[in-house]
C-alpha positions in Angstrom: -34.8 27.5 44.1 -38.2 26.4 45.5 -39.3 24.1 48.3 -41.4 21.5 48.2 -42.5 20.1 51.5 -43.7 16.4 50.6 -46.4 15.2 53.3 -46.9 11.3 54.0 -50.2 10.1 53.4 -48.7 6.3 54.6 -47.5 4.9 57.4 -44.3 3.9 56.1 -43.2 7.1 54.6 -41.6 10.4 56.1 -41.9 13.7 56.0 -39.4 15.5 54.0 -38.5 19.5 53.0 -37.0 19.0 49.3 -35.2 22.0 47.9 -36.1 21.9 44.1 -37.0 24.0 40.8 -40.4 24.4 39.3 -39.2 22.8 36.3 -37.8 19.5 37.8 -39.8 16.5 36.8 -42.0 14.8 39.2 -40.1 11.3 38.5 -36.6 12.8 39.8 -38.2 13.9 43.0 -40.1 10.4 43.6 -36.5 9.0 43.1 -35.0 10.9 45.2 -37.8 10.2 47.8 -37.9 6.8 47.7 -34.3 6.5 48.0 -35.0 8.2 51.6 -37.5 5.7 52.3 -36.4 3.0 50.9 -39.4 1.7 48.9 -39.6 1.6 45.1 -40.6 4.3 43.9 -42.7 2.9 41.6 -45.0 2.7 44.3 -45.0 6.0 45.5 -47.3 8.9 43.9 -47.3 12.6 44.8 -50.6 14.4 44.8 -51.8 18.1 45.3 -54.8 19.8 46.2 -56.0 22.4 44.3 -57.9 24.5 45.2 -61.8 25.4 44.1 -60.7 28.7 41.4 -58.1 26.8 40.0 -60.2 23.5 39.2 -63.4 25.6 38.9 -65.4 23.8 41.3 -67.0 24.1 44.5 -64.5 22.6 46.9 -60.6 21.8 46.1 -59.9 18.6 44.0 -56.5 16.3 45.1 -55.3 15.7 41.7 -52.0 13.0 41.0 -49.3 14.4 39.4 -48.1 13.6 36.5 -44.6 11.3 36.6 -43.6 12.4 33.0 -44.1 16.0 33.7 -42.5 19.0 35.8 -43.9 20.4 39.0 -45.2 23.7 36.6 -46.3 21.6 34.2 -48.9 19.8 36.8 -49.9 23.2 38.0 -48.1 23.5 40.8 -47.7 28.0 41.4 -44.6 28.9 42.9 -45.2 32.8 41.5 -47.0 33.7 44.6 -44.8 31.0 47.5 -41.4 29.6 47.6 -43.2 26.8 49.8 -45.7 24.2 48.5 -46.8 21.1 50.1 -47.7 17.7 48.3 -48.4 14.4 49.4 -46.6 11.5 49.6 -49.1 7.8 49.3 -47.3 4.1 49.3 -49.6 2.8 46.6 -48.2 -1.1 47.5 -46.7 -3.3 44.9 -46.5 -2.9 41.4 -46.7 -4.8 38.1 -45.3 -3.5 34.8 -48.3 -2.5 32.4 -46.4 -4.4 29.3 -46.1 -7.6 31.6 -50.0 -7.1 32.6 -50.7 -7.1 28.6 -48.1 -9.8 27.8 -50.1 -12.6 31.1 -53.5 -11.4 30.5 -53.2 -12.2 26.2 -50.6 -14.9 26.9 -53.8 -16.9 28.8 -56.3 -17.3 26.1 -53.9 -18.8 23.8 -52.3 -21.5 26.6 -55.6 -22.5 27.5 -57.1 -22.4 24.3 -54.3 -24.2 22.7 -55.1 -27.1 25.8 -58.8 -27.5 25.0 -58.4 -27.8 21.9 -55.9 -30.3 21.4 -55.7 -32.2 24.4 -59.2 -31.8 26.7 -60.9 -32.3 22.7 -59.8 -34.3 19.8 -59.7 -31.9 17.3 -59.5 -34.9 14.6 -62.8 -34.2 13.9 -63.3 -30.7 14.0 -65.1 -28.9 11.5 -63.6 -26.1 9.2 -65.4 -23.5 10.9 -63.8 -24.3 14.7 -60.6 -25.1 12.8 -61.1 -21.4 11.9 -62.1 -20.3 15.3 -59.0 -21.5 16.6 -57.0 -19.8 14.4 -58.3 -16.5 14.8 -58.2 -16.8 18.3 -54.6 -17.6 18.5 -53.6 -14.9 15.7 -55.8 -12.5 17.1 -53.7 -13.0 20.8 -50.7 -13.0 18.8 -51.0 -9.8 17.3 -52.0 -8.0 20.7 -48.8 -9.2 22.2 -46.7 -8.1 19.5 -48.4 -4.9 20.1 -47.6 -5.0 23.9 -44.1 -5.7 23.2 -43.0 -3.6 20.8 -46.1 -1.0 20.0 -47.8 0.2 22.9 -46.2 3.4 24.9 -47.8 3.7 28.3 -48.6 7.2 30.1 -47.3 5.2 33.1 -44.9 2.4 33.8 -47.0 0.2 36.5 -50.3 -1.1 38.0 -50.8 -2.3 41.6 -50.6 -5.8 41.2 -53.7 -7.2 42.7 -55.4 -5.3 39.5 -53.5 -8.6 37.3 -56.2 -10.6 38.6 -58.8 -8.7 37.6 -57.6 -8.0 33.9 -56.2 -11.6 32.9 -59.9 -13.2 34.3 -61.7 -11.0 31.8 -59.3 -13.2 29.0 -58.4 -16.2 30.4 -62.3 -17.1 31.9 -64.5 -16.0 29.0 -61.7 -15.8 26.4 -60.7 -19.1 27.5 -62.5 -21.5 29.5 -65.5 -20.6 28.7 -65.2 -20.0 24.8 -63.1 -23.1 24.0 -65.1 -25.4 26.2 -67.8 -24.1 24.0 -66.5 -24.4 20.9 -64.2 -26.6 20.3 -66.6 -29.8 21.2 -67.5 -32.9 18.8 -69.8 -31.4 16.4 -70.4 -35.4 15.2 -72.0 -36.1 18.6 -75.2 -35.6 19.3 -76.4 -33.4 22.4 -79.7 -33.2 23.9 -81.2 -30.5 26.5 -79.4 -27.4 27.2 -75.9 -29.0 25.6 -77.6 -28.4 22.1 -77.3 -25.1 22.6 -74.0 -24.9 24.9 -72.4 -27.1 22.0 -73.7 -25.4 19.0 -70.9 -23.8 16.2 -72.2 -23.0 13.2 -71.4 -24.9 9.7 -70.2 -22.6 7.4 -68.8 -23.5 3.4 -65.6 -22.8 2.6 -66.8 -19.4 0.5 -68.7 -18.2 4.1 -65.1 -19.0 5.8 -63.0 -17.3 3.7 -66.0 -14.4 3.6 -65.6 -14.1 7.3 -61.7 -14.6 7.9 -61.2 -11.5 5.3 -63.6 -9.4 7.2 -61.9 -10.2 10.4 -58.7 -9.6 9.0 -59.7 -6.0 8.0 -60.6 -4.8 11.5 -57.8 -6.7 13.1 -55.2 -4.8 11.0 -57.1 -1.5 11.1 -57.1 -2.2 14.3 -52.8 -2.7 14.5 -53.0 0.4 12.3 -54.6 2.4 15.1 -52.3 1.7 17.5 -49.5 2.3 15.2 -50.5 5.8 14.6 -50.7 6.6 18.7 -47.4 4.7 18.8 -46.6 7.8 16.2 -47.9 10.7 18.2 -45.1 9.5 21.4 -42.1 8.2 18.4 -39.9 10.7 20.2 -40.0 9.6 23.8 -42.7 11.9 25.0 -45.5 10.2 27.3 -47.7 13.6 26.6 -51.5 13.4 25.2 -51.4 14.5 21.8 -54.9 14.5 19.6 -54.5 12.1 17.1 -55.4 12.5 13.0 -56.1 10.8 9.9 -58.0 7.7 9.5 -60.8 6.7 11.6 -59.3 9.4 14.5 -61.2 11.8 12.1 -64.5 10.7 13.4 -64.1 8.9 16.8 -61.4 9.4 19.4 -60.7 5.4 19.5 -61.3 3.7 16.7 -58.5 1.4 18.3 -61.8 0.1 20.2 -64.3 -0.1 17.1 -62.2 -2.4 15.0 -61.5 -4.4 18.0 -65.6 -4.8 18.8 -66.1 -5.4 15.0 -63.6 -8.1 15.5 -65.6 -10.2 17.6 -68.7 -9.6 16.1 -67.9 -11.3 12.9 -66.1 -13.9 14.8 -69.2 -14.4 16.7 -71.8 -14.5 13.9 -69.4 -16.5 12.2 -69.4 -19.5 15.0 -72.8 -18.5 16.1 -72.5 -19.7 19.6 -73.5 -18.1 23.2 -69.9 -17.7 24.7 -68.7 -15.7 21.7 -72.0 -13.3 22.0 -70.9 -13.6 25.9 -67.7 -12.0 25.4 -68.2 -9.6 22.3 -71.3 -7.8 24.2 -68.7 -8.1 27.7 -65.7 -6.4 25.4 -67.8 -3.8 23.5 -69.6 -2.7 26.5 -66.0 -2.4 28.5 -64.5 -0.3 25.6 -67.7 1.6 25.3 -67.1 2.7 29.2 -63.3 3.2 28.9 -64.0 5.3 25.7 -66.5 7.4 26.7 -64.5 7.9 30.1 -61.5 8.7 28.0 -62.9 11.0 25.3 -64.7 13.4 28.2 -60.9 13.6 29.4 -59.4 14.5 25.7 -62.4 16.9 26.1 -61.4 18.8 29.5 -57.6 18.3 28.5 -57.9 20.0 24.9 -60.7 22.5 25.4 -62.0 24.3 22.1 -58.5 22.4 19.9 -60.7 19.1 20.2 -62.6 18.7 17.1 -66.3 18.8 18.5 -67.7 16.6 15.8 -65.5 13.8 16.8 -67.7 10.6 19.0 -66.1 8.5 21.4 -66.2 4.8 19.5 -68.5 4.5 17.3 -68.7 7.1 14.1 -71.7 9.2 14.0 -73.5 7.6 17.1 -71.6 7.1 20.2 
């Protein structure tokens, strides 16, 4: 038996002495503390400072511990004390991340769906934004499915302020902007700067059908990706494993890549400035969220990471 001594680092929380076991999992004893303090405890997070030798740098480093694992497990050292302290931080309300995924994806296709049949007449549309459309809505389709039934998260919930922030990302570019864009008469004629706001390309039918099997390549690679990470937590654990096979052979998201290849055929394909808007918007994101991510797989895995693997894109980035 250990002691944990859990230190408030909010107003609204106390200062407790928890008798516990180095191998007790993190979750149990935010239960247990929120239970005191009557909060959920989804809201409350446990932290410990390490000190400089243990994270090798200069000064100690305040790291948050890990829900899913124990207090060993996070590095916590009860071999040379019986008494650690960690503390406690009210981190406000939260939002479930597979009810984030389900609003944010759910947007494009409402508003979308609003445009283009009630804002436009979509009588007249052409095959190409007939296309457009379609994409769009199967595209948002598939990435709820995903949410719903695919994606494992390494944590439950988000503070829910960040909701904002993710859905305008989708529902702004994705959907405002895009469908105002596209989905307008292409048997009008526009003068000025509405020739260009306007513009979607006419493709043939053999140029549609060219581009819609492109697309539908990366957008099932794409599935495919996240069904193989879905594979590497199939029994329960929320652990970072290193995934294999496929395009995990030569970049450490290729989730991301098929997703960006996505939208660049979708965007060639309609030709117009909102879908450029939001491919170079999305790809630059992912580029930042991958590279942030694959420097952690690094730190995490050491010398067991393959060293020839890139972040996103194969052989360059």
């Amino acid at each position: 038996m250990v002691e944990l001594l859990i230190i408030p680092r909010s107003k609204n929380l106390k200062k407790i002495n928890c008798d516990t076991e180095p191998n007790t999992r993190v979750q149990a004893i935010i239960n247990a503390y929120a239970k005191v303090n009557n909060v959920d405890p989804n809201r409350v997070k446990l932290s410990y400072t390490f000190d400089a030798d243990e994270t090798g740098t200069k000064k100690p480093v305040r790291k948050t511990l890990k829900n899913y694992e124990t207090l060993e497990e996070n590095g916590l050292d009860f071999s040379k004390t019986d008494t650690l302290s960690v503390g406690a931080k009210d981190v406000g309300p939260q939002i479930g991340w597979r009810t984030v995924y389900f609003i944010e994806y759910l947007g494009p296709v409402v508003i979308q769906s609003l445009i283009y049949f009630l804002y436009y007449d979509p009588t007249y549309n052409t095959f190409a934004q007939k296309a457009a459309y379609i994409m769009t809505l199967l595209h948002y389709l598939k990435r709820e499915y995903e949410s719903l039934f695919i994606h494992v998260f390494s944590v439950d919930t988000m503070p829910v302020n960040f909701l904002f922030r993710n859905c305008g990302h989708y529902w702004i570019f994705n959907g405002l902007l895009m469908a105002f864009s596209l989905y307008a008469p292409q048997n009008k004629v526009y003068e000025g700067y509405q020739r260009w706001i306007f513009h979607v390309e006419d493709r043939s039918i053999s140029e549609l059908e060219f581009f819609f099997l492109l697309w539908l390549v990366f957008e099932l690679s794409n599935l495919y990706c996240h069904w193989q990470l879905r594979q590497l937590r199939s029994d329960g654990s929320r652990k970072h494993r290193i995934p294999h096979g496929f395009f995990f052979d030569l970049v450490s998201f290729p989730n991301y890549f098929f997703e960006s290849l996505g939208w660049l055929v979708f965007a060639v394909l309609v030709n117009n400035w909102s879908a450029y808007l939001f491919f170079i918007i999305g790809t630059g994101t992912m580029m930042s969220w991958a590279g942030q991510k694959h420097k952690k797989y690094r730190e995490e895995f050491g010398d067991q990471y393959p060293k020839n693997r890139k972040a996103m894109i194969p052989y360059i980035f």
